[in-house]
N, C-alpha and C positions, 0 to 999 in steps of 0.2 A: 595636611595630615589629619585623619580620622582622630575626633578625642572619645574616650571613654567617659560617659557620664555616670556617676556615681549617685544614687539618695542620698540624702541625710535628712533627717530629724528637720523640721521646719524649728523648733526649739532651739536647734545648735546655734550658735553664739560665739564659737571659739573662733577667733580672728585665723587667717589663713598663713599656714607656716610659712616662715622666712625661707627666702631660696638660698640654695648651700653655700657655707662663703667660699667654697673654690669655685663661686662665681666671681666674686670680687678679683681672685687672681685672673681671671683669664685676658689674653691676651686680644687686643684689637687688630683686626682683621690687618688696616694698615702699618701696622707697627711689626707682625708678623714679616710682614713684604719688606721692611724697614730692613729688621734683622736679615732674614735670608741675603739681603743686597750685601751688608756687611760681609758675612759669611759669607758668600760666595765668591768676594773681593781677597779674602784671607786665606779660602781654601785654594785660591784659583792663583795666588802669588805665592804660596808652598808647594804649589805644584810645578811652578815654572822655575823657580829661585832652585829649588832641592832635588829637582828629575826627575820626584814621584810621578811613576809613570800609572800605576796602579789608581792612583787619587784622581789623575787622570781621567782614566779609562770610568772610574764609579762617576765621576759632574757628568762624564758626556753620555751615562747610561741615563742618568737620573734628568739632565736635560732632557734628552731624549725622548725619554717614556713620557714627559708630560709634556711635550708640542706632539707629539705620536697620538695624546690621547686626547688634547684639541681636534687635532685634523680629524679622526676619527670620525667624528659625528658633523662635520663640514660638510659634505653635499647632502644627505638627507637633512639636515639643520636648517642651511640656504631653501633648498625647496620648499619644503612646509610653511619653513617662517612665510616667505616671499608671497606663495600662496596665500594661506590663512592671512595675510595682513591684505592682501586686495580684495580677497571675499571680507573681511571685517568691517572696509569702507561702507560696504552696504549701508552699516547702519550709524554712517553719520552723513546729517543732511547735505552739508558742503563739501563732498568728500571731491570733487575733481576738484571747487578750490583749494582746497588745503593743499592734495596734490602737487597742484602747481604753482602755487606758495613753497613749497619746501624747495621743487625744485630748482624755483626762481633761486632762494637762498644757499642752496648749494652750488652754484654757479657763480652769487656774488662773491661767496665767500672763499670761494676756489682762486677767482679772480683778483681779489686782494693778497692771497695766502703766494699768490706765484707772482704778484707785483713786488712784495716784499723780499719774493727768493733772487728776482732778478737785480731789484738795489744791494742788497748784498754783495751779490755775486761780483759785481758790477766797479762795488769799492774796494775791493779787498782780494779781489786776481787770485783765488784759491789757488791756480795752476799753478802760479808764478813763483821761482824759486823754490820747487817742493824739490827737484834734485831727479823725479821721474823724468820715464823719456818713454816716448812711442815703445818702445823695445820690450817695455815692463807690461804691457798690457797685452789682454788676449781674448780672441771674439768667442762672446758667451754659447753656450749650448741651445740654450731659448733665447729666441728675440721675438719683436713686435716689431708689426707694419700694419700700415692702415688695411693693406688689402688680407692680412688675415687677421687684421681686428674685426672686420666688416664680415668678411666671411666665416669667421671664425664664431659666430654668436651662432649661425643656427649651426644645432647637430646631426650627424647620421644616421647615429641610435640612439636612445636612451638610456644604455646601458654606457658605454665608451667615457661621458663628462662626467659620470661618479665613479668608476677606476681612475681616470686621467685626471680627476679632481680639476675638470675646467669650471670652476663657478660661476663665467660667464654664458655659456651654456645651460646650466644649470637655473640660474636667473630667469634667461630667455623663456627656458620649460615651462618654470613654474608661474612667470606673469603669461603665458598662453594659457595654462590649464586654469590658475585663479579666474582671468576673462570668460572663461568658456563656463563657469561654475558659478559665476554671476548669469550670464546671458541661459545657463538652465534653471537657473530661480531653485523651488523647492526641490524641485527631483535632483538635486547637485546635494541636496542637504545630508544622506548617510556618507557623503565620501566628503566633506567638510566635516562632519565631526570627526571619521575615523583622521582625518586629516589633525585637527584638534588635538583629539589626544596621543598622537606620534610625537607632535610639536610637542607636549607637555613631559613624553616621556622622554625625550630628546633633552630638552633645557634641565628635566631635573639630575642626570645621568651628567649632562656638562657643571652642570651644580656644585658638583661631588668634586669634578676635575680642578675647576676656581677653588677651591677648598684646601689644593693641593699646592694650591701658585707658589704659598713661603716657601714649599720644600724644592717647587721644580726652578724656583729664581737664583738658588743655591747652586745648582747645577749650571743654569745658561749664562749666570754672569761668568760664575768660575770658570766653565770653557771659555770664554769670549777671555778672560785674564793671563789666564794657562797659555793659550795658542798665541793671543797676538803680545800680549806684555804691554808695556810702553812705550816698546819702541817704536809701533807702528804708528801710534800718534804723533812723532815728530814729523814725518812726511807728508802726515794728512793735517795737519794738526791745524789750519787754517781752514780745510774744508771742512772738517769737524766741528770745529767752531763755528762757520757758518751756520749749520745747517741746524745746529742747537739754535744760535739764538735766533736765526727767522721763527724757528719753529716756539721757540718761548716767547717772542713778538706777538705772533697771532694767538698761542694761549696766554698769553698775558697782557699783552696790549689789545688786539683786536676783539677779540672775543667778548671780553670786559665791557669795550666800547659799544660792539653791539647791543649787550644787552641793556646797559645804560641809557644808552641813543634810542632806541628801536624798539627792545623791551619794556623800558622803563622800570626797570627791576633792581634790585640788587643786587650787583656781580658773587658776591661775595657767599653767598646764598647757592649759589646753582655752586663753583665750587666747593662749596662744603659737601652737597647731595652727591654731587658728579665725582668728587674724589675717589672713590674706591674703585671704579671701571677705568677711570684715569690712570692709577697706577697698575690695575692689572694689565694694563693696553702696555705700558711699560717693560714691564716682566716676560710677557709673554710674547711679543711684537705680531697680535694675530687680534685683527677687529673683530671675525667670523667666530674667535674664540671666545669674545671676549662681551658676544653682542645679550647675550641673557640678562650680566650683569648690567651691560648700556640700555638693555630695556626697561630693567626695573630700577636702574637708577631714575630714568627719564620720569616714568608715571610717580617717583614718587616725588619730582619737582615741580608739580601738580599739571603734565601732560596729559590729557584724556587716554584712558588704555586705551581706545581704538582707534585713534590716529595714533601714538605710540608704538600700536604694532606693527602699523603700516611703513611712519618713517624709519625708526630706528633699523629692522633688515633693509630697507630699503639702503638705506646711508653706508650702513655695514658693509655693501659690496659696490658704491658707489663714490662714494661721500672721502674721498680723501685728500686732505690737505696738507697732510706731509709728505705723504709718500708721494702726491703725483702733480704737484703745485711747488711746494719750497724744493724738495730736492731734487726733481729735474732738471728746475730752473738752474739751481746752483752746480749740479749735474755737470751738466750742455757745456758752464763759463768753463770748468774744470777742465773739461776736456778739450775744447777747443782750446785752450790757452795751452796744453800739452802738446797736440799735434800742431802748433801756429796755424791755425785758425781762423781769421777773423771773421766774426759775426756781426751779422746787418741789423739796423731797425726791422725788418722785415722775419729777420728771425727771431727776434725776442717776440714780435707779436705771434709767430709761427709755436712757441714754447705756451707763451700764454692760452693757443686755442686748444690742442694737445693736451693741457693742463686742466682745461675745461672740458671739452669733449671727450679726451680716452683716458678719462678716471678711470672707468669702468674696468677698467684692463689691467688694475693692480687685485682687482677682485678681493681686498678684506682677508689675503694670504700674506704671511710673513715673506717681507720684500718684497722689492719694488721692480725687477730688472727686467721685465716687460715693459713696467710704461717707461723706464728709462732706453730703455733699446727704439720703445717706438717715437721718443723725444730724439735722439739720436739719426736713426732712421729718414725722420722728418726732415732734418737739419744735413742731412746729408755728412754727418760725422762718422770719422772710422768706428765699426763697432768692436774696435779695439780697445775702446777707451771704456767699455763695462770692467773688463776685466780689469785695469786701474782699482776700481771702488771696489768689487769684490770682496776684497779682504777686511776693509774699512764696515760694509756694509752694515755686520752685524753692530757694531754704536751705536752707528747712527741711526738703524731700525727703530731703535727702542723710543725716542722721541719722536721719531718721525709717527708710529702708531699712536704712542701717548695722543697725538695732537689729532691725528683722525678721529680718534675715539671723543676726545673732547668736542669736535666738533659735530658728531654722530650725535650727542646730547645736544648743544647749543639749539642746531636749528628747529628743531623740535619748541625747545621754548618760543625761541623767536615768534615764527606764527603762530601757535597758542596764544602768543601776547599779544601779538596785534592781531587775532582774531575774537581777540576775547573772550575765550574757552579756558584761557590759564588757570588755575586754580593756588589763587596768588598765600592762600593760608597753608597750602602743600607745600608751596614754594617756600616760603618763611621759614617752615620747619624742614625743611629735608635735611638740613644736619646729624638732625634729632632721630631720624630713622633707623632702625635698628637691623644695619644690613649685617653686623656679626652674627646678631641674632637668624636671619635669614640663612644665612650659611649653617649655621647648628641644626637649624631646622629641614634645611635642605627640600626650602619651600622652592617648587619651580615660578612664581608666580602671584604678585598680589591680586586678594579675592576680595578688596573690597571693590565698592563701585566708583565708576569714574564720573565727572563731571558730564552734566550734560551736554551733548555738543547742539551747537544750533546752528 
């Protein structure tokens, strides 16, 4: 934001007024989200309990309009960011290692995230006794197969993967075009800035939207309460359970330990920073939506901005361990314990590669039922057994993103810290950051500088 500088008198003296104390009332950004969950709990059980159909109709408008006004700026958001973050490596020395550092950790961490969905799954037979039966499921509209995951990346026009909102497509575009905008050096430089400032006007425009979370979490829980009630959790109520605690394991066990282990850091510290992208990852069940706030979380838990820009989009449409790691995995046992089933050693390591390779294929979009059709698929399970989870979906989403996103920060430290780039007194204070303040401001952007990368 442009400040007005004012003269004064070199003479002046008078100390600088207090700021108004309907600062002091104001509300923290978390606490906001806090409420609305309540509220959304209260409106959305008056609406089922009483009939109001009206109360209704207003959570699922109001949902509505703020996942409508996420998605909105998804494919030009993906492209830019994805762009701009590989033309940015230019200018850090080590940029194909860092690259392949992240990637390396996005893999390990995939591969733990779907070791722990398969123990799970494994002890506690989600299928077994839920009372469903084949009869109750139904083959989804969209599904995944390798042959149109594979095929499916390159597009036919340019135009088609931003109406059809295929992100993975979109991805594809924009790491050809960053490539080719590196390999033109300077004469690439007016369309990297025009590039720049789309990205800028993009993230502050989704700025405004995040600002809106307490009001739109009012609406999405309340529909999620109103529609299914309670009662749907009896049926599922062991695969919901599941799928929470693998998913609070790797944000609270795993995660922790890495940093501990690997980083050598302070868990407790990146929590405090990463908090607010955390629970908007929650609210909203959308990475792509949620990815401005995971970038300026990241840089302010002393990430270099320029590896920061690179990994955080990158993770956003990749980087998923809830959605395409734990609940697959728990997924897969679900259904095959429904249709009798039985699964081989060869299938769990078949889930585990899947889980690792067609991340991709949940694309940083609310739900998962692509990479679960293509875990399916794989497994040679009826794709009968989508329509099962269906209904369940929406719960479960919300943790499941929470944890993508969580991990969308993680890795980023990770190699910062064992590259020795971190910027460990950023790190210390990122609690301390004043992301409400951020939001008032409707800064797209921290402008100060980052750490040297060497």
């Amino acid at each position: 934001m442009e400040c007005v500088h004012v003269s004064v008198p070199a003479t002046n003296t008078q100390p600088k007024p207090a700021r108004p104390a309907t600062r002091l009332l104001k509300v923290p950004f978390w606490a906001q989200i806090l409420l609305g969950l309540v509220l959304g709990v209260v409106l959305g059980w008056v609406a089922r309990e009483f009939d109001v159909s009206w109360l209704l109709t207003t959570l699922e408008k109001v949902g509505g309009i703020f996942i409508g006004l996420l998605k909105l700026a998804v494919g030009p958001l993906v492209f830019f960011a994805i762009l701009v973050s590989i033309t940015n490596l230019r200018k850090v020395n080590n940029a194909a290692r860092l690259a392949s550092r992240t990637l390396l950790w996005f893999m390990i961490t995939s591969l733990i995230a779907v070791a722990i969905g398969l123990f799970i799954g494994l002890v506690t037979n989600p299928g077994s006794g839920t009372g469903l039966t084949a009869d109750d499921g139904g083959k989804p509209k969209v599904t995944g197969s390798w042959i149109d995951f594979l095929t499916g990346i390159v597009p036919t026009d340019v135009i088609t993967p931003f109406t059809d909102l295929n992100v993975l497509q979109i991805v594809f575009m924009a790491a050809v075009a960053g490539i080719a905008a590196l390999k033109l050096g300077e004469r690439a430089q007016p369309i990297l800035s025009l590039s720049e400032a789309v990205l800028e006007l993009l993230q502050k425009a989704l700025w405004w939207v995040i600002r809106l979370a307490p009001v739109g979490t009012v609406g999405l829980i309340g529909v999620a309460i109103a529609t299914y009630g309670w009662d749907l959790i009896g049926d599922y109520a062991v695969f919901t359970a599941d799928v929470y605690i693998g998913c609070l394991i790797v944000l609270f066990g795993v995660y922790p330990a890495l940093l501990a282990l690997v980083a050598k850091v302070n868990p407790v510290h990146f929590f405090k920073g990463a908090w607010p992208a955390i629970q908007l990852a929650f609210v909203s069940r959308s990475s792509v939506g949620t990815m401005p706030l995971t970038q300026r979380v990241t840089e302010r838990l002393g990430v270099p901005k320029e590896y920061a820009s690179f990994a955080v989009p990158f993770g956003a449409t990749t980087k998923m361990d809830g959605c395409a790691a734990i609940y697959p995995a728990i997924a897969a046992i679900f259904v095959a314990e429904i249709f009798k089933v039985d699964l081989t050693i060869a299938d769990y390591l078949l889930i585990a590669f899947v889980s690792v390779v067609g991340s991709a294929a949940t694309a940083g979009l609310t739900g998962a039922t692509v990479m679960l059709t293509l875990t399916l698929s794989t497994l040679g399970l009826p794709m009968e057994g989508v329509g099962l989870l269906l209904a369940i979906d929406p719960i479960v989403d919300m943790i499941r993103t929470a944890t993508n996103v969580a991990g969308q920060a993680l890795v980023p430290v990770l190699v910062s810290a064992r590259e020795k780039i971190l910027d460990h007194d950023a790190y210390t204070t990122a609690s301390a950051s004043p992301i409400d303040e951020d939001l008032s401001s409707d800064a797209p952007a921290d402008r100060t500088p980052a750490p040297a990368v060497a």
